[in-house]
DOKOL-522653 format. One line per field, with one value per residue: residue in three letters; residue number from 1; chain; y, z, x of N, C-alpha, C, O in turn. Coordinates in steps of 0.1 Angstrom, whole numbers, plus 5000, padded with zeros to 4 digits. Example, Ala and Ser with C-alpha at 12.3 -4.5 7.8 and 13.67 -1.06 7.14 Angstrom:
// residues 2
res	(ALA,SER)
n	(1,2)
chain	(A,A)
n.Y	(4943,4978)
n.Z	(5078,5071)
n.X	(5132,5128)
ca.Y	(4955,4989)
ca.Z	(5078,5071)
ca.X	(5123,5137)
c.Y	(4967,5000)
c.Z	(5078,5079)
c.X	(5132,5129)
o.Y	(4967,5011)
o.Z	(5085,5080)
o.X	(5142,5134)
//
This chain:
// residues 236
res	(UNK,UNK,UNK,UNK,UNK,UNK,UNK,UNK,UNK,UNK,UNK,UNK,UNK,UNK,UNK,UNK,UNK,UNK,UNK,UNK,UNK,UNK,UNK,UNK,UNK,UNK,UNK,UNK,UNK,UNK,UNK,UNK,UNK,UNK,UNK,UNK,UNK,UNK,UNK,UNK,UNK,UNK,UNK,UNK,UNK,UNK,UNK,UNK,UNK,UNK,UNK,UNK,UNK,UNK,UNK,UNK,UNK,UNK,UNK,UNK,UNK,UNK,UNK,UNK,UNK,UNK,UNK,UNK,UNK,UNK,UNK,UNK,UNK,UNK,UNK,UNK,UNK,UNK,UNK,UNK,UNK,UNK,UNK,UNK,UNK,UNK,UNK,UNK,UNK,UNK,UNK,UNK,UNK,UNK,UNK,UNK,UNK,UNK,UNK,UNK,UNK,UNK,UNK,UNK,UNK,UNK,UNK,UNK,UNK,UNK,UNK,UNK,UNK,UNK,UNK,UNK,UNK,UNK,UNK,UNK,UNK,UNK,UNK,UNK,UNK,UNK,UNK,UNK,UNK,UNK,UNK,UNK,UNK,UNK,UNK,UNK,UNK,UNK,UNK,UNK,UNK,UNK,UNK,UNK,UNK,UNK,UNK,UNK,UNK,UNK,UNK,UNK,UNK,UNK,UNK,UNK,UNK,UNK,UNK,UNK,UNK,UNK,UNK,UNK,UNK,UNK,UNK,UNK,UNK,UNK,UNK,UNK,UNK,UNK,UNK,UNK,UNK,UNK,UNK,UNK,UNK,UNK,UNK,UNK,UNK,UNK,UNK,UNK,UNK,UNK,UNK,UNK,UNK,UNK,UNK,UNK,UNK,UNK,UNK,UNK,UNK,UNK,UNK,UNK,UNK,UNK,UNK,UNK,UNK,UNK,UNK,UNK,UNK,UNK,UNK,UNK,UNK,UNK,UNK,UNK,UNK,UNK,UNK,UNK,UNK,UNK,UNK,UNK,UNK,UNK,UNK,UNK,UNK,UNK,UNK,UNK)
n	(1,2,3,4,5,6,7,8,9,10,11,12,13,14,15,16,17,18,19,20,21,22,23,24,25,26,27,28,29,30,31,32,33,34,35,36,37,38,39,40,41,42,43,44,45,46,47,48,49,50,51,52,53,54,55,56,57,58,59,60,61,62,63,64,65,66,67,68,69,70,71,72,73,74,75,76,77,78,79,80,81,82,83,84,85,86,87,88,89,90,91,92,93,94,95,96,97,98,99,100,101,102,103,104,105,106,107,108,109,110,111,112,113,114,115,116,117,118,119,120,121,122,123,124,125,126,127,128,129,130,131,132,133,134,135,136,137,138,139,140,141,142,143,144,145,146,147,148,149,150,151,152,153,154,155,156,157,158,159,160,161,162,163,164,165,166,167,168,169,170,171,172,173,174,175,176,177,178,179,180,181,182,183,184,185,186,187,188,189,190,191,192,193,194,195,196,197,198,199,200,201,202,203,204,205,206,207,208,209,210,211,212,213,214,215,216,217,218,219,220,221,222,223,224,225,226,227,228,229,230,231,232,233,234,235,236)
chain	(A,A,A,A,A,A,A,A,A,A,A,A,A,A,A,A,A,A,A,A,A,A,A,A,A,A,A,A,A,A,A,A,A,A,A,A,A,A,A,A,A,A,A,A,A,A,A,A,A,A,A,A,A,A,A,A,A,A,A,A,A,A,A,A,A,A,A,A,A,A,A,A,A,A,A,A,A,A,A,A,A,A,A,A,A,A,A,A,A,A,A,A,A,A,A,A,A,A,A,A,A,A,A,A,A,A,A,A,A,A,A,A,A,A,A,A,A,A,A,A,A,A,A,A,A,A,A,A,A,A,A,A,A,A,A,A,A,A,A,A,A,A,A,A,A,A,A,A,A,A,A,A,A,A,A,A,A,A,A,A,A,A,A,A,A,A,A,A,A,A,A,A,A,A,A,A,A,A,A,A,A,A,A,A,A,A,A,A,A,A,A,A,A,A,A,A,A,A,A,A,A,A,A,A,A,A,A,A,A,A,A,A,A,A,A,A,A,A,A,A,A,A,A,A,A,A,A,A,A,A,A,A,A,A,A,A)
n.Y	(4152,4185,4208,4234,4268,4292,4320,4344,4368,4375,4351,4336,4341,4328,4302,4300,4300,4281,4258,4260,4254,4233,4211,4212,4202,4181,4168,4164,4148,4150,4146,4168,4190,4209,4240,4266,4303,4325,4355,4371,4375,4347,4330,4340,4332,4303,4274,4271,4267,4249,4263,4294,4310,4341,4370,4406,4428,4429,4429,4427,4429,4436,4416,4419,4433,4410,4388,4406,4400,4371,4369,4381,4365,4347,4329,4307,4301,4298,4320,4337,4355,4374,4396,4423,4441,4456,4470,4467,4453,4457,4460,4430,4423,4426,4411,4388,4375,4347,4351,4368,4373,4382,4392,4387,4346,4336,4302,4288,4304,4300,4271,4268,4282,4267,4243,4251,4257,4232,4214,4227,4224,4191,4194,4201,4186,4165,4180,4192,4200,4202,4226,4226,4255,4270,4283,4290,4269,4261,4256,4241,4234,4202,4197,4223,4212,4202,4189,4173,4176,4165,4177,4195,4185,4196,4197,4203,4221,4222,4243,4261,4285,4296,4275,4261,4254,4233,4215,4179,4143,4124,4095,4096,4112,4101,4081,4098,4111,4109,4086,4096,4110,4102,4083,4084,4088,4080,4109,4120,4130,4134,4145,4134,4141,4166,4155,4152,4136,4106,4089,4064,4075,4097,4120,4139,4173,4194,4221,4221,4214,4185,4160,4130,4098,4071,4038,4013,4020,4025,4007,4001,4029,4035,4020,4029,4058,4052,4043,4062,4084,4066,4065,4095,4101,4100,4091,4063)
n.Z	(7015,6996,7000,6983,6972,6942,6936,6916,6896,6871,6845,6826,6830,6856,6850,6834,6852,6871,6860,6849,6873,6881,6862,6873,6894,6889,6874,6889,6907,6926,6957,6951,6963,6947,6944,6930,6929,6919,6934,6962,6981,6981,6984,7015,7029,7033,7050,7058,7036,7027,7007,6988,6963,6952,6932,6934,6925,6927,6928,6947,6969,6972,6968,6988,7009,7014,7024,7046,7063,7064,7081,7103,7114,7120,7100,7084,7058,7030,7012,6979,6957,6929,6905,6882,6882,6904,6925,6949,6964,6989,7008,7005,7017,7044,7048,7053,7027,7009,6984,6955,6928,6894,6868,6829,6849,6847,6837,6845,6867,6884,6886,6908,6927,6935,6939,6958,6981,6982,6994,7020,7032,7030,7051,7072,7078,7092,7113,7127,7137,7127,7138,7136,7139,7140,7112,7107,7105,7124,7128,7148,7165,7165,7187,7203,7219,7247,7263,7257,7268,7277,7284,7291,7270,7249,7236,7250,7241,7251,7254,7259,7264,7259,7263,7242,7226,7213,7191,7190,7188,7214,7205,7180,7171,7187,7167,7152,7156,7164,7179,7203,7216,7239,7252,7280,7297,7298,7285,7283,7269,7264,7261,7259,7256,7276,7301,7335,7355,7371,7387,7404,7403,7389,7363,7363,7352,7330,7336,7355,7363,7373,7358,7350,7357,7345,7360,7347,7326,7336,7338,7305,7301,7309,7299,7275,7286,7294,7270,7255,7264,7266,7235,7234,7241,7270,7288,7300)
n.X	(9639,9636,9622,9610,9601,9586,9579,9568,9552,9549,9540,9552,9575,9578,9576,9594,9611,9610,9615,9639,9652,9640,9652,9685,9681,9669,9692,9712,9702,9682,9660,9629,9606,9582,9564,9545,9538,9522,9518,9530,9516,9498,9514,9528,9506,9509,9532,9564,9588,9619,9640,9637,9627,9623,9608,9619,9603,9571,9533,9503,9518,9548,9587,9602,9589,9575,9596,9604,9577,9577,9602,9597,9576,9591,9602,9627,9633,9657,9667,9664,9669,9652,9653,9653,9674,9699,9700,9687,9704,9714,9689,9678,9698,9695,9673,9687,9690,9705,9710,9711,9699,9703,9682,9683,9684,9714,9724,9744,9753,9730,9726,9748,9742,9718,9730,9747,9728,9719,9738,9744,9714,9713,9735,9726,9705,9718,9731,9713,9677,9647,9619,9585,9564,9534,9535,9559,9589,9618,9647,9669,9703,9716,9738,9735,9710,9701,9682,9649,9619,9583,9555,9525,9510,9524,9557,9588,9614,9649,9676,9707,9697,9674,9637,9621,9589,9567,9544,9544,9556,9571,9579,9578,9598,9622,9633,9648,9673,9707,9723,9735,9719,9694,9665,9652,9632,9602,9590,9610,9637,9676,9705,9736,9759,9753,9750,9761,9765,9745,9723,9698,9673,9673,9692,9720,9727,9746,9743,9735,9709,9680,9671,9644,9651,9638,9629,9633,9649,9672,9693,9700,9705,9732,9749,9745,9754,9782,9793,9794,9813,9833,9833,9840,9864,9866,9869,9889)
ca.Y	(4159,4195,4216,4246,4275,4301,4332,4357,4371,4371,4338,4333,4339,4318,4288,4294,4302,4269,4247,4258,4248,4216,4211,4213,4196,4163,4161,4161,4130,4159,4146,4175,4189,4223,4245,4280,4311,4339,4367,4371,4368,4336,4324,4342,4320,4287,4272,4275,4261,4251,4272,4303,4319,4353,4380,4412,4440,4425,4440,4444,4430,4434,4406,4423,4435,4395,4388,4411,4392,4362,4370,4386,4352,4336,4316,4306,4295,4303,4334,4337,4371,4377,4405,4432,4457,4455,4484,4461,4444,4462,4458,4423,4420,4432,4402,4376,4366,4339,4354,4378,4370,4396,4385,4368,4345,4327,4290,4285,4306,4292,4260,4272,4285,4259,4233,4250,4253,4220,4213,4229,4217,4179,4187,4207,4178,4159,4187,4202,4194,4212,4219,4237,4262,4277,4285,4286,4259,4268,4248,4241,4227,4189,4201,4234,4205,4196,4181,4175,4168,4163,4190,4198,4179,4199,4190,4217,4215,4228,4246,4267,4296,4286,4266,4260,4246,4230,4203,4167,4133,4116,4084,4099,4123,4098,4072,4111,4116,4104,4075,4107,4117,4090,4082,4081,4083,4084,4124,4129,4126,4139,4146,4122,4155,4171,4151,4152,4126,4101,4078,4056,4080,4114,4127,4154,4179,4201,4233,4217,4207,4176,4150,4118,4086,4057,4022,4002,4028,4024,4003,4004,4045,4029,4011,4039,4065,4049,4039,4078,4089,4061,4072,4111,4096,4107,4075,4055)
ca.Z	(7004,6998,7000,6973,6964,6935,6934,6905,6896,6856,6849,6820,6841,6865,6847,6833,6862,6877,6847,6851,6888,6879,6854,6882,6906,6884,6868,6901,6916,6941,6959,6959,6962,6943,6948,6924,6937,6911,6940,6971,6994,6980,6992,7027,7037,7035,7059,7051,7025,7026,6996,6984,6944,6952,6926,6941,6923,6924,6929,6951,6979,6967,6976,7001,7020,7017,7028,7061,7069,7070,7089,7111,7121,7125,7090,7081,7039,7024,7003,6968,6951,6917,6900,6868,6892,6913,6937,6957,6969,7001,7013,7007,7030,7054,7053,7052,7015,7006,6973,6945,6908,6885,6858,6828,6853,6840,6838,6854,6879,6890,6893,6912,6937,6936,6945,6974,6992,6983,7000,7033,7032,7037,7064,7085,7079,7099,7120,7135,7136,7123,7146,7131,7151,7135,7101,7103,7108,7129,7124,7159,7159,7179,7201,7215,7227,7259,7264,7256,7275,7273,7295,7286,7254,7243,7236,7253,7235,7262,7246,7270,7265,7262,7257,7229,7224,7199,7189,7184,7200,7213,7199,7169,7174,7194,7156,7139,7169,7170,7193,7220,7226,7245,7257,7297,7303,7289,7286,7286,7261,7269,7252,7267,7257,7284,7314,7346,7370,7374,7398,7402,7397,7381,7355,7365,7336,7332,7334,7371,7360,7365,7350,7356,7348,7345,7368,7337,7312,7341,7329,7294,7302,7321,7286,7267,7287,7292,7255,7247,7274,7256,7219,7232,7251,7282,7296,7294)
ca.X	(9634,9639,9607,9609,9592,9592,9573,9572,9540,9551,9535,9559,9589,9575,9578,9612,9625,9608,9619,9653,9654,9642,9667,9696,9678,9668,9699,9719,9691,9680,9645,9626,9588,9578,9556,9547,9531,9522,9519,9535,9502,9495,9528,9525,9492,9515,9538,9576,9600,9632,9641,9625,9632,9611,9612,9616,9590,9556,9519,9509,9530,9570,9590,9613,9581,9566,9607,9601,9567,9584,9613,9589,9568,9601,9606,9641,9640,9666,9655,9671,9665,9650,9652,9662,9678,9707,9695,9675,9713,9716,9674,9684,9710,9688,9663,9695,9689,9711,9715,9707,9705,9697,9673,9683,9689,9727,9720,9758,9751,9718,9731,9759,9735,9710,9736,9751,9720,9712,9749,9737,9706,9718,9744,9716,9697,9725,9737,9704,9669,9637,9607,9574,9560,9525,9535,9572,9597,9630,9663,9680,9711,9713,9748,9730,9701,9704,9669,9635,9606,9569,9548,9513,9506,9534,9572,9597,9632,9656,9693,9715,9693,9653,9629,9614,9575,9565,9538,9550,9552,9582,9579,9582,9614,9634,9644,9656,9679,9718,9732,9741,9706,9690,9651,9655,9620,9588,9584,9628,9650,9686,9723,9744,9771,9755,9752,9776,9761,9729,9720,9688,9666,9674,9703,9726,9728,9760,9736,9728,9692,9680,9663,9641,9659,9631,9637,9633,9659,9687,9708,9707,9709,9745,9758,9747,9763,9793,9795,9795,9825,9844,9837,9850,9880,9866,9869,9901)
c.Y	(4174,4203,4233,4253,4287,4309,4339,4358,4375,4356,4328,4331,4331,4307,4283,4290,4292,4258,4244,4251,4231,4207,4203,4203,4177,4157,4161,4150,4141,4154,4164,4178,4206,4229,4264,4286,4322,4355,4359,4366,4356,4325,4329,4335,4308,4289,4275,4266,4262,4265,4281,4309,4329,4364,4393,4423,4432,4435,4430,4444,4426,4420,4409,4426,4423,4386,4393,4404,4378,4358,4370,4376,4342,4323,4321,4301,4304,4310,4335,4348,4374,4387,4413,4443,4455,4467,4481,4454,4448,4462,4439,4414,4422,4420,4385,4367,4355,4344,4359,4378,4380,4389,4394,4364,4335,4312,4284,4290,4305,4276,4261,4273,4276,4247,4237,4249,4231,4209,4213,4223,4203,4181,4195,4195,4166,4162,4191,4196,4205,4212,4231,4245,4272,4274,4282,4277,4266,4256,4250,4233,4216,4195,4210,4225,4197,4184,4181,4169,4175,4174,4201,4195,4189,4194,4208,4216,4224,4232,4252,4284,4298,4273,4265,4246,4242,4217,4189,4159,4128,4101,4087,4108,4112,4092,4088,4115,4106,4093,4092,4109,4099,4093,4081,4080,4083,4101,4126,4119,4135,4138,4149,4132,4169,4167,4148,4140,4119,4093,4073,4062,4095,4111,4144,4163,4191,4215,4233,4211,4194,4171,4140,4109,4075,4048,4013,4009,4024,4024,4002,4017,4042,4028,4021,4053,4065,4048,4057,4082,4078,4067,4086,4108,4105,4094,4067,4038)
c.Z	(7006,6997,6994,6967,6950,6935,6924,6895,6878,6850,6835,6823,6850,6864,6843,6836,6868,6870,6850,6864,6890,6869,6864,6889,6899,6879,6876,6910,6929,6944,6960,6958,6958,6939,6938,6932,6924,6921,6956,6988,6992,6991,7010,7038,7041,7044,7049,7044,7030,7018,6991,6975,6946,6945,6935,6938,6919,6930,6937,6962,6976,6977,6988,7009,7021,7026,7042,7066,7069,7079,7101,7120,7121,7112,7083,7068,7032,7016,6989,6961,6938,6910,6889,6871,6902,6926,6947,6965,6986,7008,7015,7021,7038,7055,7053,7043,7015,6989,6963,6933,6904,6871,6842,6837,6846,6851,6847,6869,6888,6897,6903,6928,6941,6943,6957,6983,6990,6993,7014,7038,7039,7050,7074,7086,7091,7111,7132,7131,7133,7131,7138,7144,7144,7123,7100,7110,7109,7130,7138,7153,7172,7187,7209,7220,7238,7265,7260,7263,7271,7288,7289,7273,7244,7246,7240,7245,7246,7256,7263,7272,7262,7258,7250,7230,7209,7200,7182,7192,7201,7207,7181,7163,7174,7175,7154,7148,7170,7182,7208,7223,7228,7255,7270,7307,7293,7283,7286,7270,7260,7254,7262,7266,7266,7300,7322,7355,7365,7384,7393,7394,7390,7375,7361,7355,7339,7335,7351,7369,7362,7363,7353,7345,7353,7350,7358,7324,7320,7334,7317,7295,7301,7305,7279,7270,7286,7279,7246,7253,7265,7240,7218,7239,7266,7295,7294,7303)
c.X	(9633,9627,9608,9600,9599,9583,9574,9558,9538,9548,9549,9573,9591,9578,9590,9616,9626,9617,9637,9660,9655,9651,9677,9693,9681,9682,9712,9712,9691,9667,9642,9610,9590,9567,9553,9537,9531,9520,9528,9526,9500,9506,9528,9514,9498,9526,9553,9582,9614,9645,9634,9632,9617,9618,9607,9604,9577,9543,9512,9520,9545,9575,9599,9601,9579,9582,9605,9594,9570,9593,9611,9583,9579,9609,9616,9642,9650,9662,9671,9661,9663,9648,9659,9669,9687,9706,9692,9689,9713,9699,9676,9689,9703,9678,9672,9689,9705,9722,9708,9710,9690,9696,9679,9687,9705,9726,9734,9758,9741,9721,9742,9752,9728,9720,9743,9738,9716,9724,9748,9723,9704,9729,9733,9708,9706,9727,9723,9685,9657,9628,9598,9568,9549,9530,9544,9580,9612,9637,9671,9689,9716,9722,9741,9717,9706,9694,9661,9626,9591,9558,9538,9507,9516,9552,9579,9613,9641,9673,9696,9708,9681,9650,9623,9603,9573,9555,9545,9549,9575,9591,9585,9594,9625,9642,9655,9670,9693,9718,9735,9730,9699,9671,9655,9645,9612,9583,9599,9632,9664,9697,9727,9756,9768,9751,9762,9772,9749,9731,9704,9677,9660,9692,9706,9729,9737,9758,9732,9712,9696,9666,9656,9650,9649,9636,9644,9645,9673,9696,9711,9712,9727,9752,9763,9757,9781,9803,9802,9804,9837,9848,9841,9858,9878,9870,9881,9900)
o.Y	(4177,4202,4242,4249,4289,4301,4341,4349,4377,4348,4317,4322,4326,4300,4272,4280,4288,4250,4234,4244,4223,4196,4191,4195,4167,4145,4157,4144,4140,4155,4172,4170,4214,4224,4273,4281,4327,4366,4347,4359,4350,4317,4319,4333,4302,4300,4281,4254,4272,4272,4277,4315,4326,4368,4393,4427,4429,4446,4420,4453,4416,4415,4400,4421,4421,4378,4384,4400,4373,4347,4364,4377,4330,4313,4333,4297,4317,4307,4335,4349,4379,4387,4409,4453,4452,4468,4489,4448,4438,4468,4434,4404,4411,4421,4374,4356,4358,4341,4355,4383,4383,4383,4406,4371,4324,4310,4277,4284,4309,4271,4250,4266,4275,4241,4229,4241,4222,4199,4202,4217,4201,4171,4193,4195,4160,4154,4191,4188,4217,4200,4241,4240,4282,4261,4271,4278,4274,4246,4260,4226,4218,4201,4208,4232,4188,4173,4193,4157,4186,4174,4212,4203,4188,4190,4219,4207,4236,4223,4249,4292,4311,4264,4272,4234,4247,4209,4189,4162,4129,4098,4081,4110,4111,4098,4088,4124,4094,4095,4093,4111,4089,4102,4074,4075,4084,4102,4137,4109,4146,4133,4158,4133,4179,4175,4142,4135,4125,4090,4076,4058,4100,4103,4155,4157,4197,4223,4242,4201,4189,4176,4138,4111,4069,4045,4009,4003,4021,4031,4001,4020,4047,4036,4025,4058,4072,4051,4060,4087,4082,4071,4092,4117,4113,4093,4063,4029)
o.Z	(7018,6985,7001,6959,6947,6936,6922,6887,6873,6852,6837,6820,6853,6873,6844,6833,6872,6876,6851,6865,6894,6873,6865,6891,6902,6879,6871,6919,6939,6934,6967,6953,6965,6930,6941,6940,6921,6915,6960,6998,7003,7000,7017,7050,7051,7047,7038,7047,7036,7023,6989,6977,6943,6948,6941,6947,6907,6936,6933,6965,6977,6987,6996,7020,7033,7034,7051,7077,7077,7085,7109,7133,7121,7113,7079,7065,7031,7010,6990,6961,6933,6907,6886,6864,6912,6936,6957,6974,6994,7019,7027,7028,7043,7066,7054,7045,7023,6985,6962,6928,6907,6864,6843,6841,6841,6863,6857,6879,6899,6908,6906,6937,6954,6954,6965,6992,6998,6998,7021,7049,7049,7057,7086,7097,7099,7121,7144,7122,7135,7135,7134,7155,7141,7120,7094,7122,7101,7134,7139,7143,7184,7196,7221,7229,7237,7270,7258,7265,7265,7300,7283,7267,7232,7257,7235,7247,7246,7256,7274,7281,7263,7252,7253,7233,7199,7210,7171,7203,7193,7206,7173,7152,7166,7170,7154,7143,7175,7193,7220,7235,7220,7261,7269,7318,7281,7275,7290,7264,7255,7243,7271,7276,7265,7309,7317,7361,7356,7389,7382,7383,7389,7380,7363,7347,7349,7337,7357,7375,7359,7365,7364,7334,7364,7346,7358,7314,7314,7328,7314,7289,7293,7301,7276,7262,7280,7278,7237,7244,7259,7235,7208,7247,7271,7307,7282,7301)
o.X	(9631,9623,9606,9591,9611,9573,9586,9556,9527,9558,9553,9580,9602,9582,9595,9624,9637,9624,9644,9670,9663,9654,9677,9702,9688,9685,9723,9718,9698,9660,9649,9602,9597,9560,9561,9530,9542,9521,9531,9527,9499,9505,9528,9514,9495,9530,9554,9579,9620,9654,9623,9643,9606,9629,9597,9596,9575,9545,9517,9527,9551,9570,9603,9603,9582,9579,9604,9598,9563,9593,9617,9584,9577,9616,9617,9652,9649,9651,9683,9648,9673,9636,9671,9670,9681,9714,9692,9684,9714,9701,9675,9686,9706,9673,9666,9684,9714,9734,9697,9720,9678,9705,9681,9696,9702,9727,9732,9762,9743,9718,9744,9756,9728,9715,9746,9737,9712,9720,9749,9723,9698,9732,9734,9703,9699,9728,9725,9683,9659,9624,9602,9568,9554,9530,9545,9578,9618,9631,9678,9689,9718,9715,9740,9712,9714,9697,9658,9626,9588,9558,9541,9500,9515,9556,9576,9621,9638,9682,9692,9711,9680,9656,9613,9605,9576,9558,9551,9544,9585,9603,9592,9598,9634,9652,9667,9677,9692,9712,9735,9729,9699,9668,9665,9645,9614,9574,9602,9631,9662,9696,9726,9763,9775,9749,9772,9781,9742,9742,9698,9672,9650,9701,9700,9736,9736,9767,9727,9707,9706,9654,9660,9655,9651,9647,9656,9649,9684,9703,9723,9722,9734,9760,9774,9765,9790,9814,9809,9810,9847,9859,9845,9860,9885,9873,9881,9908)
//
């Protein structure tokens, strides 16, 4: 389900602009959940959206400043640009809008926009995984995961270049998680596309790290690895 906001502090425009959204969405069978905001603060208090329809001149916080303070605490919604003024294109650019429609907005080209993110949307949903972190929610992507583990009532997600904390349980991660990433212990979960070695009781990880490998995971770990060297022809 797609998690959508709209902002625009014209309460009449507000609802157009919503209406029209929903329009596109229902009559494509989009799940989604939406959410209005008549100012920009109101919207700043809440966690993040997938989608964000923020007009840019509001009172009193503009939406390219409420744009910065998001950016700022780390949240990635795709930002869609509302406004009667093309001036604002290049400020914009600068907070990695998605896109900039200048009010009326054209019902062709609304939908136009609304259906590519909704495009992306579903393959990040495939491609990469979401973790919340306070307010905002950051979009890794599964290949740069190498591992996760359990270490201090928090989950660490491990890429090629940090670690990333975040609150969550494992039990509840592992179902959302590809055939390549595999449970190995109680507190580990690995990608099987980046291990070099294991034995009894640790995983070699192509970074040199390693890993614990559980008594009782061995050998299915064994099936499963193997199973993955076959499906990338590493294995003949």
């Amino acid at each position: 389900m797609i998690q959508i906001a709209v902002c625009e502090d014209d309460k009449i425009l507000l609802e157009q602009l919503a209406d029209q959204v929903r329009e596109v969405l229902e009559r494509h069978s989009v799940q989604y959940r939406m959410e209005l905001f008549g100012n920009a603060g109101a919207l700043l208090s809440r966690s993040a959206f997938d989608i964000l329809f923020l007009d840019i001149e509001m009172e009193p916080i503009s939406g390219l400043e409420a744009a910065r303070k998001l950016r700022r605490r780390g949240d990635e919604s795709r930002l869609i640009f509302i406004t009667a003024y093309r001036r604002y294109a290049v400020e914009a650019y600068d907070v990695q809008a998605f896109h900039y429609l200048v009010k009326p907005v054209e019902p062709a080209k609304l939908e136009s926009v609304v259906m590519k993110l909704v495009s992306l949307h579903r393959e990040e949903r495939q491609n990469a995984i979401a973790i919340r972190q306070g307010a905002s929610v950051r979009r890794v992507r599964l290949d740069e995961i190498i591992y996760l583990e359990v270490l201090d009532k928090k989950i660490y997600l491990h890429t090629g270049e940090e670690a990333i904390p975040f609150y969550g349980k494992l039990d509840e991660l592992t179902p959302k998680f590809p055939e390549v990433f595999f449970r190995c212990h109680r507190s580990y979960i690995v990608n099987l596309g980046h291990v070099q070695c294991y034995d009894k009781g640790a995983i070699t990880l192509d970074n040199e790290e390693e890993i614990p490998l559980s008594k009782r995971r061995h050998k299915t770990f064994g099936v499963a690895f193997l199973h993955y060297l076959r499906e990338s022809g590493d294995v003949f």
